[in-house]
N, C-alpha and C positions, 0 to 999 in steps of 0.2 A: 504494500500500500504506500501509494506518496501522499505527503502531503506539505501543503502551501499552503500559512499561515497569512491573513490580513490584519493580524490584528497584535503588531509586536511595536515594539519603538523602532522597528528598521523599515514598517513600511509610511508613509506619509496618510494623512487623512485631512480632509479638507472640513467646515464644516461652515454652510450659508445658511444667514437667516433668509429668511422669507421677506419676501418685497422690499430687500435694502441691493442685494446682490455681491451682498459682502461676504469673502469667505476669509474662513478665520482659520489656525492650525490646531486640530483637535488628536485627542488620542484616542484610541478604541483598545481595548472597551475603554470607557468613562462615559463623563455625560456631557448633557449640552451647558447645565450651570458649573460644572467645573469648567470646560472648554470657554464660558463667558468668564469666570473667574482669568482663569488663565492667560485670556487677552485683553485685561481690561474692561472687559465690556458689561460689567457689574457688579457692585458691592457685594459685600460679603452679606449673603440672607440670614447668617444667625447674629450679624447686629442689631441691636436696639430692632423699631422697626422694618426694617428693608425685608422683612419676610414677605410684606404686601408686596412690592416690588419684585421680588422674586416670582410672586405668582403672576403676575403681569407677563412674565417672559413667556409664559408658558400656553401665554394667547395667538402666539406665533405657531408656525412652521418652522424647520428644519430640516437643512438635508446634509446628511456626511456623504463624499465623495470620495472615494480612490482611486487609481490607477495603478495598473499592474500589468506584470509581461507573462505571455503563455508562450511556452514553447512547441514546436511541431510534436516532440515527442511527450510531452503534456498532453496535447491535444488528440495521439493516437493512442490515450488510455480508452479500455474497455467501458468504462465510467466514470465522470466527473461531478461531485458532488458539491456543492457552493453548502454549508452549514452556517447556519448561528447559532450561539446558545445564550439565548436572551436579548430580544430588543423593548425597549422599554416605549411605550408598550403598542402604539397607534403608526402602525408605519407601513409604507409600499418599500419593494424589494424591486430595483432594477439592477438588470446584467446591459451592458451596450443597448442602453435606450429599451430596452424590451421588459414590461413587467412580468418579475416572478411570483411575487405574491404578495398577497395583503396580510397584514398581521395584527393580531387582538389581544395581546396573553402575554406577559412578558416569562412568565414564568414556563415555557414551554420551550422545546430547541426546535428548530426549523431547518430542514434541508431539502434544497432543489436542485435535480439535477441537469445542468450546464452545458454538459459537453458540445452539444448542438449552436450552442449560444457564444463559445469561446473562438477568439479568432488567434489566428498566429500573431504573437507581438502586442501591444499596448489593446488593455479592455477597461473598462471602466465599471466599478459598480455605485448603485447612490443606494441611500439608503433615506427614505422621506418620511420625519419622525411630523405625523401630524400632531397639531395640542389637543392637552389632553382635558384640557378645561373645557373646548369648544367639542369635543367629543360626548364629554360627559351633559352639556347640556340639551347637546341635540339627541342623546339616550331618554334624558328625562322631562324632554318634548314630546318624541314616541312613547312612552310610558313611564305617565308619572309615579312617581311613588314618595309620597311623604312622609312614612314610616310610625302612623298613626295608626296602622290595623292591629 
């Protein structure tokens, strides 16, 4: 079995917010408020109050980006498996522009398999973490529940 890790300090990760088109250098695994710690881009949420602020960010989108090289004989594996284990938690899975999948759970691992999808030389995957605020409220648009029963 080979395998090809994305998610070390040796590969790059980008990470864009949403309708700024800013990308910023993030690590994976981690998160997006570390990755906004990390470039500045917001107080620390266990000061005084900036917790509210904190939840503010998370009205956004996000997407992490990579780039990564396949080799021909990468490519004439039997099968290629793209895995996660753990995205937090509201997200689309793309390989070179093409969606793999949509994701709910953070607590489950995911894998799709690729090999169809990988090209010789530079592939890109994104990973589109939507909020989870605007999630939860369009859930309990669909059904309410106020926890009165």
């Amino acid at each position: 079995m080979y395998t090809k890790s994305l998610n070390s300090d040796l590969q790059a990760w980008n990470l864009y917010i949403d309708g700024t088109g800013e990308g910023l250098p993030a690590k994976v695994p981690g998160s997006v408020y570390q990755a906004l710690l990390d470039n500045g881009k917001m107080e620390d949420p266990y000061y005084r109050d900036n917790e509210l602020k904190a939840l503010a960010v998370m009205e956004r989108d996000y997407t992490y980006v990579t780039g990564f090289q396949v080799s021909e004989e990468f490519r004439n594996l039997e099968e290629v498996l793209l895995r996660f284990e753990g995205i937090d938690t509201v997200a689309d899975i793309f390989l070179n522009d093409r969606l793999l999948g949509s994701v709910c759970n953070m607590h489950r691992t995911f894998e799709y398999s690729v090999k169809e999808l990988l090209r010789e030389g530079p592939n890109e995957l994104k990973v589109v973490l939507h909020s989870p605020t605007r999630y939860i409220q369009e859930a309990y648009e669909k059904r309410f529940i106020d926890g009165s029963s």
